[in-house]
C-alpha positions in Angstrom: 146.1 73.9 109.7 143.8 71.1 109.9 143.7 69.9 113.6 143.6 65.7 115.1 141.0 66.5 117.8 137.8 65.7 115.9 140.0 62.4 113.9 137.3 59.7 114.6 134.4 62.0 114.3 135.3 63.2 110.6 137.2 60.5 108.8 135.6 56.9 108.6 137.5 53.7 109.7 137.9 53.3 106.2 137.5 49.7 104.0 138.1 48.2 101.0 136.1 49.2 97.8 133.8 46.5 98.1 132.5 48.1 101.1 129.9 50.7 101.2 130.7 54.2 103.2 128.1 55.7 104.8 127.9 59.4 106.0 127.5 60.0 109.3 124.7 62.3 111.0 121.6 61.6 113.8 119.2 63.0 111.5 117.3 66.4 112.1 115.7 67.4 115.5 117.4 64.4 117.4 119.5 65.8 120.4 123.2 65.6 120.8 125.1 63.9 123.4 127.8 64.6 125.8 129.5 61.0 126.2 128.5 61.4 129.9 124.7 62.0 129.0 124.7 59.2 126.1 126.1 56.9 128.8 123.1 57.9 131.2 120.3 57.2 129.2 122.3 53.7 127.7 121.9 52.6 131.2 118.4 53.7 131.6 117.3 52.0 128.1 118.7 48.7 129.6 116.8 48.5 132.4 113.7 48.0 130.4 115.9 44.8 128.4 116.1 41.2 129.6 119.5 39.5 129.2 119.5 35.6 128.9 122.6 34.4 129.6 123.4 31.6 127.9 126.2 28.4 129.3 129.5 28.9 127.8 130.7 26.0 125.6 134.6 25.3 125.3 135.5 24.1 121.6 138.1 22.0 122.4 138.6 21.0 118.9 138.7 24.3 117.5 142.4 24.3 115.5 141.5 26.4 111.9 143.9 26.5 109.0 145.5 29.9 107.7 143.7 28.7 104.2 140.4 28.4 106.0 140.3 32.1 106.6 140.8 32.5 102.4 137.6 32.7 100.2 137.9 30.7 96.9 140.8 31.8 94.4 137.9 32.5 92.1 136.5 35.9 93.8 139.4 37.2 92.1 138.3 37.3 88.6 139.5 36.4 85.4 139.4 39.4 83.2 141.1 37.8 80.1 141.2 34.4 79.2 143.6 32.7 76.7 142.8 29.7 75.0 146.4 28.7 73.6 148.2 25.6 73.7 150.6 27.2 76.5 148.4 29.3 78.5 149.7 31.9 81.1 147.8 32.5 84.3 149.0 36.1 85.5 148.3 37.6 88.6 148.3 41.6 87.9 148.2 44.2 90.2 144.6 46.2 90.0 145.7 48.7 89.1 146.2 47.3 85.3 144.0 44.6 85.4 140.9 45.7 86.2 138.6 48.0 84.4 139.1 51.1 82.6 141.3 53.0 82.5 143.2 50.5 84.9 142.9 48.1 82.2 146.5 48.5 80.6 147.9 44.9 81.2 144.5 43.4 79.4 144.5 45.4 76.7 148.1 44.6 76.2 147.3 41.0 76.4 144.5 40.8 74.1 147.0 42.2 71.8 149.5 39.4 72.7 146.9 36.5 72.6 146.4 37.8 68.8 149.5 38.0 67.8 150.6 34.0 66.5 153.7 33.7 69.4 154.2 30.2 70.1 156.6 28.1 72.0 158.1 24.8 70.3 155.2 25.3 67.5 152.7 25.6 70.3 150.6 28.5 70.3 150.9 30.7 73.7 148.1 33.4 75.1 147.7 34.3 78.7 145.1 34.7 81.0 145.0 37.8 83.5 143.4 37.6 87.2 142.9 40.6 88.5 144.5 40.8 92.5 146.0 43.8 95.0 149.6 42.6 95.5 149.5 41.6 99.2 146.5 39.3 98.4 148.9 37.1 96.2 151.2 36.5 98.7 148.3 35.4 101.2 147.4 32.7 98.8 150.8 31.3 97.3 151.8 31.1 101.0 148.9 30.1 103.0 146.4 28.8 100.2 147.5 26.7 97.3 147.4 29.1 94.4 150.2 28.6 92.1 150.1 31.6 89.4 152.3 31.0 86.4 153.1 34.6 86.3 153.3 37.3 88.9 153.3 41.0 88.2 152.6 42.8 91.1 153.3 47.3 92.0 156.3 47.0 93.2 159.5 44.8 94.0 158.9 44.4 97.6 156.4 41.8 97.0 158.5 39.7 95.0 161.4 39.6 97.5 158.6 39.3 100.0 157.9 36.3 98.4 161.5 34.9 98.0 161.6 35.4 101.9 158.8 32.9 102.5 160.4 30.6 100.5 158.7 30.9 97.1 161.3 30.2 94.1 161.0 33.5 91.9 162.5 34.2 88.6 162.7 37.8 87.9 161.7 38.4 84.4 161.4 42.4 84.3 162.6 45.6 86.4 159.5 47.3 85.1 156.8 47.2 82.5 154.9 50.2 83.7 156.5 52.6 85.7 154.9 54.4 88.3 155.3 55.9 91.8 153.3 56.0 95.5 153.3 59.8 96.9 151.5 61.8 99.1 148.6 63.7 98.1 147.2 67.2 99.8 144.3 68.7 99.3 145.5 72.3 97.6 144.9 74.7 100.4 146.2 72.4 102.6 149.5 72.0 100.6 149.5 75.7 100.5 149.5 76.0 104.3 152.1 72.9 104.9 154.5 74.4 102.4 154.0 77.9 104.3 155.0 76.1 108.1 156.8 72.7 106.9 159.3 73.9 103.6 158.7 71.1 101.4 156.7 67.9 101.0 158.8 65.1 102.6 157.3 62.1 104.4 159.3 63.5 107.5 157.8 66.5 107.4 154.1 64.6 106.7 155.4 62.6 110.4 156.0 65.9 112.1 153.1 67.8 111.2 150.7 65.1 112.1 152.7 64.5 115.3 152.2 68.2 116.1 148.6 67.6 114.8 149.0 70.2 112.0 147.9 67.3 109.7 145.3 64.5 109.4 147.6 61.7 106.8 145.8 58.7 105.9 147.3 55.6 104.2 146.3 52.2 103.9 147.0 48.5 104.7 150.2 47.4 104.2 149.5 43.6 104.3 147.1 44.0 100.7 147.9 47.5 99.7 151.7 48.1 98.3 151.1 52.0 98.6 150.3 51.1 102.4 153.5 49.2 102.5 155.6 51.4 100.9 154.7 54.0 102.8 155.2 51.8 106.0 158.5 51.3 105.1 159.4 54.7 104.3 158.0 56.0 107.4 160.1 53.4 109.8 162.9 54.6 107.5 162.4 58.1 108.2 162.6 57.7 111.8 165.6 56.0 111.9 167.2 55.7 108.5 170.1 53.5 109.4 168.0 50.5 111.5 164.5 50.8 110.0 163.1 47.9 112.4 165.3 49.1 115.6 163.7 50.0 118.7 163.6 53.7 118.2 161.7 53.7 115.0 158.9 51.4 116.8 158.4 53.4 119.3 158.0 56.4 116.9 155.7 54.3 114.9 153.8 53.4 118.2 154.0 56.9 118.7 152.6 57.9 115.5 149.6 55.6 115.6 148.6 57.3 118.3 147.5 60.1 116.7 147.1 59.1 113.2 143.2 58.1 111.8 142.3 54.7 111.2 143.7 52.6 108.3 141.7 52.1 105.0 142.9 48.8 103.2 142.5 50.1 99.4 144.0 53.1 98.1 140.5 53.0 96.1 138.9 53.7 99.8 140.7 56.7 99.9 140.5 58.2 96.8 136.6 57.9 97.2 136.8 59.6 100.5 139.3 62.5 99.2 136.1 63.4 96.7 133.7 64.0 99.4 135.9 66.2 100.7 136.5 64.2 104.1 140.6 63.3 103.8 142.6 66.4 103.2 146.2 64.8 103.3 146.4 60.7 102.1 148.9 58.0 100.0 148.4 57.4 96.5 149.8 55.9 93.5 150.5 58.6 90.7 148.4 56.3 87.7 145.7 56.7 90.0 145.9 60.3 91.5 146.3 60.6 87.2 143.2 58.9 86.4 141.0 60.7 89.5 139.9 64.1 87.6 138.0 64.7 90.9 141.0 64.9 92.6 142.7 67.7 90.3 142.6 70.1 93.3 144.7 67.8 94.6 149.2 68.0 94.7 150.9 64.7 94.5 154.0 64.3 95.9 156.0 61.0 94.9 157.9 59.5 98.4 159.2 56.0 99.1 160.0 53.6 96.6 159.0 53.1 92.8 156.2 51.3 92.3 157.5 49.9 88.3 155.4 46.7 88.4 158.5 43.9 87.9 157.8 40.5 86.7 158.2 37.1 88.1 157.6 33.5 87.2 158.5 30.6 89.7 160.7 27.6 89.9 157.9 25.3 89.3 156.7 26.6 86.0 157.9 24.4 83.6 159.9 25.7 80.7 158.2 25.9 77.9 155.5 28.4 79.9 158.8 30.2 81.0 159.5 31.0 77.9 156.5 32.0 77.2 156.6 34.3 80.5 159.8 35.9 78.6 157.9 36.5 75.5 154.6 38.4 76.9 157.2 40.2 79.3 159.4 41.6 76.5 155.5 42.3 74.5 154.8 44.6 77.7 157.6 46.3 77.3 157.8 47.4 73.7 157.7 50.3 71.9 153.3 50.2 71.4 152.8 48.8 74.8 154.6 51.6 76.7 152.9 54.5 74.4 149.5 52.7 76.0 150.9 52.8 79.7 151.9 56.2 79.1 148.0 57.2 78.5 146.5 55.3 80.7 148.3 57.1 83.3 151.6 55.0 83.6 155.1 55.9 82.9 155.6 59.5 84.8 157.9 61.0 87.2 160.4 58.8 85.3 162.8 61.4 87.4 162.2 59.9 90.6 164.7 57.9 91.8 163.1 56.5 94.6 163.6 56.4 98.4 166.3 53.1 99.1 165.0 52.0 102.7 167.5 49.2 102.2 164.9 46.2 102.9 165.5 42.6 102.5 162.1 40.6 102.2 162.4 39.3 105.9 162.7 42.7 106.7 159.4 43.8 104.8 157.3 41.2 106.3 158.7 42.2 110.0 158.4 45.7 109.3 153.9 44.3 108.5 154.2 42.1 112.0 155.6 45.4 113.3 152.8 47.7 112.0 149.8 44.7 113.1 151.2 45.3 116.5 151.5 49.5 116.8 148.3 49.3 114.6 146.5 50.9 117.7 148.7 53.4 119.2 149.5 51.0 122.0 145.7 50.9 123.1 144.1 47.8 122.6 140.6 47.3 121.0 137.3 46.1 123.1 135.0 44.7 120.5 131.2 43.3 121.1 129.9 40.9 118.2 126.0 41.2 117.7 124.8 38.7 116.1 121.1 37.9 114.3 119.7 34.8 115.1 116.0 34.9 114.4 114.3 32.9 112.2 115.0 34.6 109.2 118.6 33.8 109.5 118.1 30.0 109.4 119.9 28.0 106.7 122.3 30.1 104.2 122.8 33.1 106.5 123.4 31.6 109.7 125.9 29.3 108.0 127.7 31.7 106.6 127.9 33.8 109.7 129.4 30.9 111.7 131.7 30.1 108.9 133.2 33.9 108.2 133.3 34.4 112.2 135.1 30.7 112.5 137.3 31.2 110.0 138.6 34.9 110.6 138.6 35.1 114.1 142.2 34.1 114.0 143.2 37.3 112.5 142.3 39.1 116.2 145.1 40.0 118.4 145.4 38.7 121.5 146.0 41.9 122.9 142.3 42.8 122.2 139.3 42.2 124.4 136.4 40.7 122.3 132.6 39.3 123.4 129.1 37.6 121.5 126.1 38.2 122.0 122.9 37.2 119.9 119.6 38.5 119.4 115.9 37.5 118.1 112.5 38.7 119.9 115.3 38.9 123.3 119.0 39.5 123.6 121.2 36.2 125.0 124.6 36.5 126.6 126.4 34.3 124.7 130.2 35.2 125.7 131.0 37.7 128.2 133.9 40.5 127.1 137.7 39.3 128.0 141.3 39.5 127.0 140.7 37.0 123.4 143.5 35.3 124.3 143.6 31.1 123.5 141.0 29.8 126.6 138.7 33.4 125.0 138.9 32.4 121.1 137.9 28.4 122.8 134.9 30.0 124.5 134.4 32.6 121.5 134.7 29.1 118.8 132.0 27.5 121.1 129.5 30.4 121.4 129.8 30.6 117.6 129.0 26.6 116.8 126.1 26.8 119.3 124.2 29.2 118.0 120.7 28.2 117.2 118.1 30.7 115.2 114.4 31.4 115.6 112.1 34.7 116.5 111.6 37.9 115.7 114.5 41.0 115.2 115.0 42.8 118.1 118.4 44.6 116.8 118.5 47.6 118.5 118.1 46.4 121.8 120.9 44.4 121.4 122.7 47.0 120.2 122.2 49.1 123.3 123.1 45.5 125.6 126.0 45.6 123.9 126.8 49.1 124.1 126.9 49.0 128.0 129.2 45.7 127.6 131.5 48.1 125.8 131.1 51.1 128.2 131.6 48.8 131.7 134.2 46.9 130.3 136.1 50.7 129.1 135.8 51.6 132.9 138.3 48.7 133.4 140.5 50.0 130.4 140.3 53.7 130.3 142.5 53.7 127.1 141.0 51.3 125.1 138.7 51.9 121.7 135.3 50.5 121.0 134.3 48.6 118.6 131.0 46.8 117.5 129.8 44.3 114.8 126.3 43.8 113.9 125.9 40.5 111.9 122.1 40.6 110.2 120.0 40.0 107.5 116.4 42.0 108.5 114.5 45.0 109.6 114.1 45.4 113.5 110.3 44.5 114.2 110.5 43.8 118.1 112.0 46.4 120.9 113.5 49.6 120.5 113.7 51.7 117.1 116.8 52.8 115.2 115.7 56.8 115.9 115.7 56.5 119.3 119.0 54.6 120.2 120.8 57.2 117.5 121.4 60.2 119.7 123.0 57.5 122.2 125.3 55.7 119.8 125.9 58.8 118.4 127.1 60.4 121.9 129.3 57.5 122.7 131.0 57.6 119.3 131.5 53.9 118.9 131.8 52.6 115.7 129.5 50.0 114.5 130.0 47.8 111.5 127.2 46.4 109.7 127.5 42.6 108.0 124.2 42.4 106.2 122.8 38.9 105.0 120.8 38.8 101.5 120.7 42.5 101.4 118.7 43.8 98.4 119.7 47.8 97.2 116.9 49.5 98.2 115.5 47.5 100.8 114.5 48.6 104.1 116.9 46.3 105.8 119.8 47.3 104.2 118.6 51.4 104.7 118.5 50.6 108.4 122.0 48.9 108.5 123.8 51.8 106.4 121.7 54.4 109.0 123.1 52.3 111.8 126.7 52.3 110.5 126.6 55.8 109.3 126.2 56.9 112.8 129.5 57.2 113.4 131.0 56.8 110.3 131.7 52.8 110.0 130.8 50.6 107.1 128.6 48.3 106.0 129.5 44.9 104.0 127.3 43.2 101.9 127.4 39.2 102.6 125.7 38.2 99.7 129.3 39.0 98.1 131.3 35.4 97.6 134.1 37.2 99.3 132.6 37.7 102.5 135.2 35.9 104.0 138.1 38.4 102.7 136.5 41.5 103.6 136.4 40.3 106.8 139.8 38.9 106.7 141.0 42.2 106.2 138.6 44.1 107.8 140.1 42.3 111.3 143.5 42.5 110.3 143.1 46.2 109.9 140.8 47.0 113.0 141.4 44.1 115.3 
């Protein structure tokens, strides 16, 4: 059986798909570190660095928006476009709005758009944006995005959605049926099936409890494979109180032991091929359409993920009826024979798991799963961030804004720092409990920063290494965390080969957020190295939806 005690060491803290993995490793003939020994020479490498501290600055003004932490609806593209006189916006889960073969819901709708249907003599079409179900419900409820049509994976959204307030009108059970499961690497099924009986998500919990299994799933606040399989787990340990005391203290108990959570089902599907998840959630269309995956068992569990229909309260009639008519298209006779091959419409069987959820009760069971997150132990995180002179204009201004704006997404019960870097390293904001006076301080340090000099990234990498490690003597139990915010090569201080054994031998995981990265370039080959390390991420910020990933990225980690 596959054991927990190497968890952090062989499976990433995964991302979304917009975020590039790297593999891990020191590189040849570089020596390997005991945590002890890595902590040695970390203190030995700082003696030969200058700190400047820097004033704190209180932002008293600092009171963000939930919308301000949202990237413009348009990172979320349009993949079909109708020009009729009624015109549908629809938001549709990726799954069948994206590219092929997760396509189905655009192919259908070119169809449609073609086919003369009109409303009052007005010719109808609609247009399809492509978005992961939780991401809707972000925006209708904290942005000002009003979709005409929302189709998302399963009916938890929807009631979701009902429970914040939103007017929904049901159009459709299902246009594409489909289910979430578990999938096992083969030999690994072989040998669960040998100690455990069957495939159940109880006896998933147990084994990785006993630490027989590694399971991964993903983020139930975007992912609705993450939430169903939330749900179903809180069901499982206590099927007549979901939410009750005992099944949060499983849950708690759980985290504990369980890997890091990836945000995309994507994420984990990518990992799966490289061989580094053995045991993970997945919708069926997908596991279907992943021919790298065939030595792979799926396992359906939890609810049915049919993709319903909705349209709202204040979508006037005559796009309504419009609604009704491409709903009842998506549901005929030619449109299911497409769902059907592009990997839709199986395990019709399944009945699904009732965990007998309202929509309040979904969105506690998220708040509940944001706060067990962590196993109980909270999260000290360091900020690095470049402020030489490369960095002036663009990049620093969108550093302050996607730090500004998504710092609210932190938990309080985490411990969080800044500091900055050009030809010298500056204490900006020392490491404490981010609770309302820290995120002040943390607001201020973020506003003030000014840029000139030269890149000295790796020496504030090891500065803020040892803020991490003294600050972890205080907190025994807590995880470490660091985010290096850049947009250049190191050319001052310490290189990347020699602080690798040392990062490598403390196992902390470092994000990279690159600035203006090119593919190729020597800057972004340095950042990937430096995340690779121990198996973090690195996040392109020349993306228009840097903002988002990070979003996430905190919500998960943070």
């Amino acid at each position: 059986m596959i054991k927990m005690k190497t968890i952090r060491k062989t499976i990433s803290l995964l991302l979304c798909a917009a975020i590039v993995f790297v593999s891990s490793g020191c590189g040849s003939g570089t020596k390997d570190y005991t945590y002890d020994e890595a902590a040695t020479e970390l203190e030995a490498f700082n003696k030969k660095i200058t700190v400047n501290e820097v004033n704190k600055v209180l932002d008293i003004y600092d009171t963000p928006s939930a919308s301000a932490s949202l990237a413009d609806i348009s990172t979320f593209p349009i993949n079909l476009t109708g020009s009729g006189q009624i015109n549908l916006e629809v938001a549709a889960a990726t799954e069948m709005s994206s590219t092929a073969p997760d396509d189905w819901m655009i192919e259908v709708a070119k169809k449609f758009n073609s086919g003369g249907f009109t409303v009052d003599g007005k010719s109808v079409s609609v247009s399809i944006r492509s978005m992961a179900s939780g991401e809707v419900i972000t925006y209708m409820t904290e942005g000002d995005y009003k979709p005409d049509v929302y189709a998302p994976s399963s009916n938890a959204w929807g009631e979701m959605l009902s429970a914040k307030g939103v007017g929904v009108v049901k159009l459709a059970d299902r246009i594409a049926g489909n289910t979430a499961g578990v999938l096992m690497e083969k030999k690994t099924y072989d040998e669960f099936i040998g100690k455990y009986g069957e495939v159940t998500l109880s006896n998933v919990l147990e084994a990785s409890i006993a630490g027989d299994l590694t399971f991964s799933y993903t983020n139930p606040y975007t992912s609705s494979t993450g939430l169903n399989i939330l749900t179903a787990m809180l069901y499982s340990f206590d099927n007549k109180d979901p939410l009750s005391d005992a099944a949060q203290q499983k849950l708690l108990d759980y985290q504990k032991l369980s890997p890091p959570v990836a945000y995309t089902t994507a994420v984990l599907r990518d990992q799966a091929t490289k061989g580094i998840i053995k045991a993970m959630v997945m919708e069926e269309q997908a596991y279907k359409n992943s021919p790298e995956l065939k030595n792979y068992v799926y396992t359906p569990a939890g609810i049915r993920h049919d993709h319903p229909v909705y349209t709202f309260d204040y979508v006037s009639k005559d796009k309504q009826e419009a609604a009704k008519l491409f709903t009842e298209y998506c549901q005929n006779s030619e449109s299911q024979a497409l769902a059907t091959k592009k990997g839709f419409n199986l395990h019709d069987d399944y009945v699904g798991q009732d965990n007998g959820m309202s929509g309040s009760e979904y969105l506690a069971a998220q708040k509940i799963w944001k706060k067990n997150k962590s196993g109980g132990n909270p999260i000290i995180a360091i900020f690095v961030a470049d402020v030489s002179g490369s960095m002036s204009g663009a990049p620093i201004n969108s550093l302050k804004e996607s730090l500004l704006s998504t710092s609210s997404y932190i938990s309080s019960d985490n411990y969080v720092g800044l500091i900055s870097y050009s030809h010298s390293v500056y204490l900006n904001l020392p490491i404490a409990a981010f609770d309302a006076e820290q995120r002040a301080y943390f607001s201020g340090a973020v506003k003030s920063l000014d840029v000139g000099g030269d890149t000295a990234t790796y020496d504030a990498v090891l500065v803020g290494l040892k803020m991490l490690v003294e600050k972890k003597k205080e907190i025994p139990n807590a995880r470490l965390m660091m985010f290096v915010l850049s947009d250049g090569e190191q050319n001052q201080g310490y290189s990347l080969d020699r602080i690798t054994p040392i990062v490598d031998g403390l196992d902390v995981p470092i994000y990279s957020i690159g600035y203006n990265l090119s593919d190729g370039s020597k800057a972004t080959d340095q950042l990937k190295q430096l995340s690779g390390i121990n198996e973090a991420s690195l996040i392109n910020a020349t993306t228009d939806d840097l903002i988002n990933h990070m979003r996430n990225l905190f919500n998960v980690q943070l």
